[in-house]
LOVEXMI-943595 format. One record per residue: chain; x negated, y, z negated of N, C-alpha, C in turn. Coordinates in pm, whole numbers. Atoms other than C-alpha are relative to their C-alpha. Example, Ala and Ser with C-alpha at 12.3 -4.5 7.8 and 13.67 -1.06 7.14 Angstrom:
BEGIN
pt kette A n.c1 -89 n.c2 -119 n.c3 0 ca.c1 -1230 ca.c2 -450 ca.c3 -780 c.c1 -90 c.c2 120 c.c3 0
pt kette A n.c1 82 n.c2 -119 n.c3 6 ca.c1 -1367 ca.c2 -106 ca.c3 -714 c.c1 77 c.c2 109 c.c3 -73
//
This chain:
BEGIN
pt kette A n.c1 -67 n.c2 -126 n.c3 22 ca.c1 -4517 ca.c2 -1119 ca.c3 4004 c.c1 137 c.c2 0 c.c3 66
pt kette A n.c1 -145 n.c2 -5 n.c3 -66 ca.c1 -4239 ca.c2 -1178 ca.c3 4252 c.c1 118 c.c2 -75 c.c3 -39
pt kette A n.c1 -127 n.c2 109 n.c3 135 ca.c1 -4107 ca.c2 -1491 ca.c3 4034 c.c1 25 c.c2 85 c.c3 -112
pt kette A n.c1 -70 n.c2 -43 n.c3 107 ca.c1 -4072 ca.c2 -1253 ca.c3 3750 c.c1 76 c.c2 109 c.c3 22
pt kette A n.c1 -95 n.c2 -118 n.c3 -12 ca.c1 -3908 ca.c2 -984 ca.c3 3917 c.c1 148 c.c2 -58 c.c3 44
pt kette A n.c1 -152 n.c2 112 n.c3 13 ca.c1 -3632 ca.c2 -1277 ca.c3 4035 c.c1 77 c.c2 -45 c.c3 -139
pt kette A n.c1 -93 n.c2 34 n.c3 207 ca.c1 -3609 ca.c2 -1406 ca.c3 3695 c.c1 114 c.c2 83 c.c3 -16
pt kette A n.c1 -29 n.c2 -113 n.c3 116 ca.c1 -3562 ca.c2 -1091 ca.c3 3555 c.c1 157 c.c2 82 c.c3 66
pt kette A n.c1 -210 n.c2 -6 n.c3 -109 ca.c1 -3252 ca.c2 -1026 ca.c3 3852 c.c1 64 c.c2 -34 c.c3 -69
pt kette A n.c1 -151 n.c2 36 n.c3 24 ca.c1 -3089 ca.c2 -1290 ca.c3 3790 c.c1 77 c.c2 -50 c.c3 -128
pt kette A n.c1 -45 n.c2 -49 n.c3 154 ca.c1 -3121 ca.c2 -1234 ca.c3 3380 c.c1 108 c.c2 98 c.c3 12
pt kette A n.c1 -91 n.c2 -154 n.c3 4 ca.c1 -2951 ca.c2 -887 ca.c3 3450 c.c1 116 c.c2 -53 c.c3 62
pt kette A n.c1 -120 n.c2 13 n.c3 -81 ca.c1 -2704 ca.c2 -1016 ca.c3 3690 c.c1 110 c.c2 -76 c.c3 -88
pt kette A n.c1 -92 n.c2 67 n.c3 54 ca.c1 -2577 ca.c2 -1296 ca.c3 3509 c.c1 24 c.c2 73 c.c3 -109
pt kette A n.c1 -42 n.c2 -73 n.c3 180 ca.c1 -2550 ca.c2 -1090 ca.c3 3135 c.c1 79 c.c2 101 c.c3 139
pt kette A n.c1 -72 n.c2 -72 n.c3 -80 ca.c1 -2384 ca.c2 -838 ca.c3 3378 c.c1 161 c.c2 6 c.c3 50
pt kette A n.c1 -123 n.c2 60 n.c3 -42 ca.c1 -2112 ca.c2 -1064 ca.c3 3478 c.c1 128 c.c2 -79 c.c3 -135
pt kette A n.c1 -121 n.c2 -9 n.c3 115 ca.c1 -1994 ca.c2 -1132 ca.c3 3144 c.c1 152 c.c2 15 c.c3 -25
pt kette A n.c1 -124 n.c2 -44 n.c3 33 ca.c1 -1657 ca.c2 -1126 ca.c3 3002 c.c1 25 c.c2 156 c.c3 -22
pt kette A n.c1 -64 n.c2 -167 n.c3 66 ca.c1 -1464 ca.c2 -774 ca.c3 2973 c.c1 50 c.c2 1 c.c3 -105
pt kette A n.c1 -71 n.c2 96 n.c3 180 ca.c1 -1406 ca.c2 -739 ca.c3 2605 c.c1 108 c.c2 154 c.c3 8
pt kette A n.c1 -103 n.c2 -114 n.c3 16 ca.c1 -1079 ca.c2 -541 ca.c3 2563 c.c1 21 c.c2 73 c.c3 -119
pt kette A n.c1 71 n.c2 -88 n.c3 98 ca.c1 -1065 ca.c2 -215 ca.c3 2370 c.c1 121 c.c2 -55 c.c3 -139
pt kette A n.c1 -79 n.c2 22 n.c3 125 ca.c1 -952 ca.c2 -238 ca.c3 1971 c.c1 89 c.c2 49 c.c3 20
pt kette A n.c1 -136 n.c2 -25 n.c3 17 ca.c1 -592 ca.c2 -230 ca.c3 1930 c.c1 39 c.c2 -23 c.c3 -165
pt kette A n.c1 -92 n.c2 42 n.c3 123 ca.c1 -473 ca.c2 -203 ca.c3 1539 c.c1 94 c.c2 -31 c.c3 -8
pt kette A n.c1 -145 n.c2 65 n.c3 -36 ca.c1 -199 ca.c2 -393 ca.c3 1446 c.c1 71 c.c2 120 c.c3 -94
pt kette A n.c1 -168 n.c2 -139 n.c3 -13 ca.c1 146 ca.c2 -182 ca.c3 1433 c.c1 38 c.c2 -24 c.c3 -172
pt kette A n.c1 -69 n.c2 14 n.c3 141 ca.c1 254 ca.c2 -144 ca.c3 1049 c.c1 178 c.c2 -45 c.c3 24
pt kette A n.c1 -108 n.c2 90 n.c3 16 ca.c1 558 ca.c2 -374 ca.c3 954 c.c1 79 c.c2 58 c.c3 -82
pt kette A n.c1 -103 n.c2 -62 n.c3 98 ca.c1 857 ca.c2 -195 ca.c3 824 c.c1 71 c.c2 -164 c.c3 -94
pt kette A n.c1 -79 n.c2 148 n.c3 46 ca.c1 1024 ca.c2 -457 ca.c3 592 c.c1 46 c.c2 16 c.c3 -146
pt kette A n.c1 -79 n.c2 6 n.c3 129 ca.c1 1256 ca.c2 -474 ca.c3 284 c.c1 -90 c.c2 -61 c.c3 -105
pt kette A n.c1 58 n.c2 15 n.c3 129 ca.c1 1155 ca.c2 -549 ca.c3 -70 c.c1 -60 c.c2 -160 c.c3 7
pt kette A n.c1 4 n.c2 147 n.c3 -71 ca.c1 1115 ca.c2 -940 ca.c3 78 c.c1 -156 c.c2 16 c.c3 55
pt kette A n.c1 122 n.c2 -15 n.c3 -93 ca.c1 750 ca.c2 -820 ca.c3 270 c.c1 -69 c.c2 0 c.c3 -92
pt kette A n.c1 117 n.c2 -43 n.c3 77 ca.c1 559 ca.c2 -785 ca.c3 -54 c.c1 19 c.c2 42 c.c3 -132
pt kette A n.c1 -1 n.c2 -44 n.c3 128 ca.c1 519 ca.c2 -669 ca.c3 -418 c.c1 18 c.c2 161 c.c3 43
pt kette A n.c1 31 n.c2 -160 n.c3 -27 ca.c1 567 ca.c2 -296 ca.c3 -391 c.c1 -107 c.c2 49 c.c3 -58
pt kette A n.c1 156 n.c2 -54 n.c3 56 ca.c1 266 ca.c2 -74 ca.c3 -463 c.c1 73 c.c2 66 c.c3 -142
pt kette A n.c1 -4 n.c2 -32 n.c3 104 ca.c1 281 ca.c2 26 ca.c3 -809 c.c1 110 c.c2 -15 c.c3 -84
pt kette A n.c1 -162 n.c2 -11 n.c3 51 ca.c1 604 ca.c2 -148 ca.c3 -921 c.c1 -67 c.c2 -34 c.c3 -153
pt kette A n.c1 -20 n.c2 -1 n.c3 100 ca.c1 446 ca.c2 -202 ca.c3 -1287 c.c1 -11 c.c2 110 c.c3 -65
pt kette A n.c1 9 n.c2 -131 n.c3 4 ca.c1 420 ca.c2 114 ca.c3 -1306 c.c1 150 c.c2 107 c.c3 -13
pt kette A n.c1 -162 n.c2 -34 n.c3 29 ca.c1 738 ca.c2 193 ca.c3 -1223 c.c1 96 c.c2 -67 c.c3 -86
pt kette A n.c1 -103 n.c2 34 n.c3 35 ca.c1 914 ca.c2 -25 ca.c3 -1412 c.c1 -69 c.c2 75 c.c3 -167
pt kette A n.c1 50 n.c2 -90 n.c3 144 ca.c1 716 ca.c2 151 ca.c3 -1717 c.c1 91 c.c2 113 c.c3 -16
pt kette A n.c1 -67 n.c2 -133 n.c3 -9 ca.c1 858 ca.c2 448 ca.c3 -1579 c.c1 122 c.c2 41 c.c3 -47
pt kette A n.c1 -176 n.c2 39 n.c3 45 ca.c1 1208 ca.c2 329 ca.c3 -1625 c.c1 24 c.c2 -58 c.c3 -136
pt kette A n.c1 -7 n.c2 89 n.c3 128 ca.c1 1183 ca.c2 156 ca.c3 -1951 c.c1 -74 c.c2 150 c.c3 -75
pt kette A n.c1 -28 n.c2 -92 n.c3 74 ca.c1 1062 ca.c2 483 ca.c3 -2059 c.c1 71 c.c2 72 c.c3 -47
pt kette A n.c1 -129 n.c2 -89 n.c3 -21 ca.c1 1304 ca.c2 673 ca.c3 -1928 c.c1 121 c.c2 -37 c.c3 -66
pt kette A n.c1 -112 n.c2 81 n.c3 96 ca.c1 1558 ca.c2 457 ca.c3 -2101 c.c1 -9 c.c2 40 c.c3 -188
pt kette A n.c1 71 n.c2 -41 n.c3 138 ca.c1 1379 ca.c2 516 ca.c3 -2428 c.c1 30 c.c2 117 c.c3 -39
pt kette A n.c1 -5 n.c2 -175 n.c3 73 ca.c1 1387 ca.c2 892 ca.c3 -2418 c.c1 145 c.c2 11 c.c3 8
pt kette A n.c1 -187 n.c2 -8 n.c3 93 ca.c1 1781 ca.c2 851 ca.c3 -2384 c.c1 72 c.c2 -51 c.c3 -100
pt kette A n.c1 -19 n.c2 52 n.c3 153 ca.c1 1802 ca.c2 642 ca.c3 -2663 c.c1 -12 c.c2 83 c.c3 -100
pt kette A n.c1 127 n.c2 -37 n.c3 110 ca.c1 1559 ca.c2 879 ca.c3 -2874 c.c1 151 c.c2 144 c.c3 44
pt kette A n.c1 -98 n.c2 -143 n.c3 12 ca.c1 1797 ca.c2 1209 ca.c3 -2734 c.c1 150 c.c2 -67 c.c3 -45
pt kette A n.c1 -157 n.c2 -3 n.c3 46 ca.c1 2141 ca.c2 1008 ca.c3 -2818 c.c1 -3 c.c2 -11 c.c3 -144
pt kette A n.c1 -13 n.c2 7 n.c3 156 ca.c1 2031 ca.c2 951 ca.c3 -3156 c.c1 -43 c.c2 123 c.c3 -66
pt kette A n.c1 11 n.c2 -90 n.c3 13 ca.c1 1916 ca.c2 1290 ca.c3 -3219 c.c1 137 c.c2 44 c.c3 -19
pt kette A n.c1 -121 n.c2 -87 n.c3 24 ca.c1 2241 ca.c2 1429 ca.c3 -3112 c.c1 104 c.c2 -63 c.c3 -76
pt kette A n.c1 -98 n.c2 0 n.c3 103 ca.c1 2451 ca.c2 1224 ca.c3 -3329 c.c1 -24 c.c2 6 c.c3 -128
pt kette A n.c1 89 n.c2 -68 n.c3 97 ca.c1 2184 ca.c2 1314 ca.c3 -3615 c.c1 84 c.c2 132 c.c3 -7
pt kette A n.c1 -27 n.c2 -148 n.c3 14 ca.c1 2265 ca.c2 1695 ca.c3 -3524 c.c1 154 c.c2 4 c.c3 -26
pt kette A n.c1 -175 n.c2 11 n.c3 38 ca.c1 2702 ca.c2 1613 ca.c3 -3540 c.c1 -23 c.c2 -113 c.c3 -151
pt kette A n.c1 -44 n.c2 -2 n.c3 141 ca.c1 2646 ca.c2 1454 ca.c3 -3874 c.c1 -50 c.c2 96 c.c3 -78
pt kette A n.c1 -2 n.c2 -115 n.c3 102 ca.c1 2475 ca.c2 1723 ca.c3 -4014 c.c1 59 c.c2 132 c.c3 54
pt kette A n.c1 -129 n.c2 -58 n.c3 -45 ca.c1 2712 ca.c2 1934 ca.c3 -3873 c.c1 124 c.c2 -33 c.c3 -94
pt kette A n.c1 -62 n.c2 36 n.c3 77 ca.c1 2950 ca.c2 1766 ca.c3 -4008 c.c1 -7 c.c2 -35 c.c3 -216
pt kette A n.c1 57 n.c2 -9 n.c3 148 ca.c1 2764 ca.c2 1732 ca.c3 -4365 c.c1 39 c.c2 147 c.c3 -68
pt kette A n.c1 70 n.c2 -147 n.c3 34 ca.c1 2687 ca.c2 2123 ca.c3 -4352 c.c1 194 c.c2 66 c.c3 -41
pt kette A n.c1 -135 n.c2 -71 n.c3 13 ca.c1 3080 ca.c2 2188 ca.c3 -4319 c.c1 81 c.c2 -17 c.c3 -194
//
């Protein structure tokens, strides 16, 4: 009984003496130019823009639609 109450010490003692584990630290977000990465949702955006291009195409041809018949109507 007295050998297992030693054991059982110098179980506890040694796990006891262990390393100190140091607390989580997340790493710091990285500011960084267009160079750090794909941007989030650039096919997306470039849709966006290639639309946007489109609908000024689609309104310049309209309005020189509306100045020839304008010009027709005269």
């Amino acid at each position: 009984m007295n050998r297992t109450w030693i054991v059982l010490s110098a179980a506890i003692f040694l796990a006891a003496c262990g390393e100190e584990q140091k607390p989580y630290k997340p790493p710091l977000p990285q500011s960084g130019g267009k160079e750090a990465g794909a941007p989030l949702f650039q096919p997306q955006r470039e849709a966006l823009e290639a639309a946007k291009g489109l609908g000024q195409a689609v309104e310049q041809g309209a309005k020189e639609r509306a100045e020839a018949a304008a010009k027709a109507a005269q």
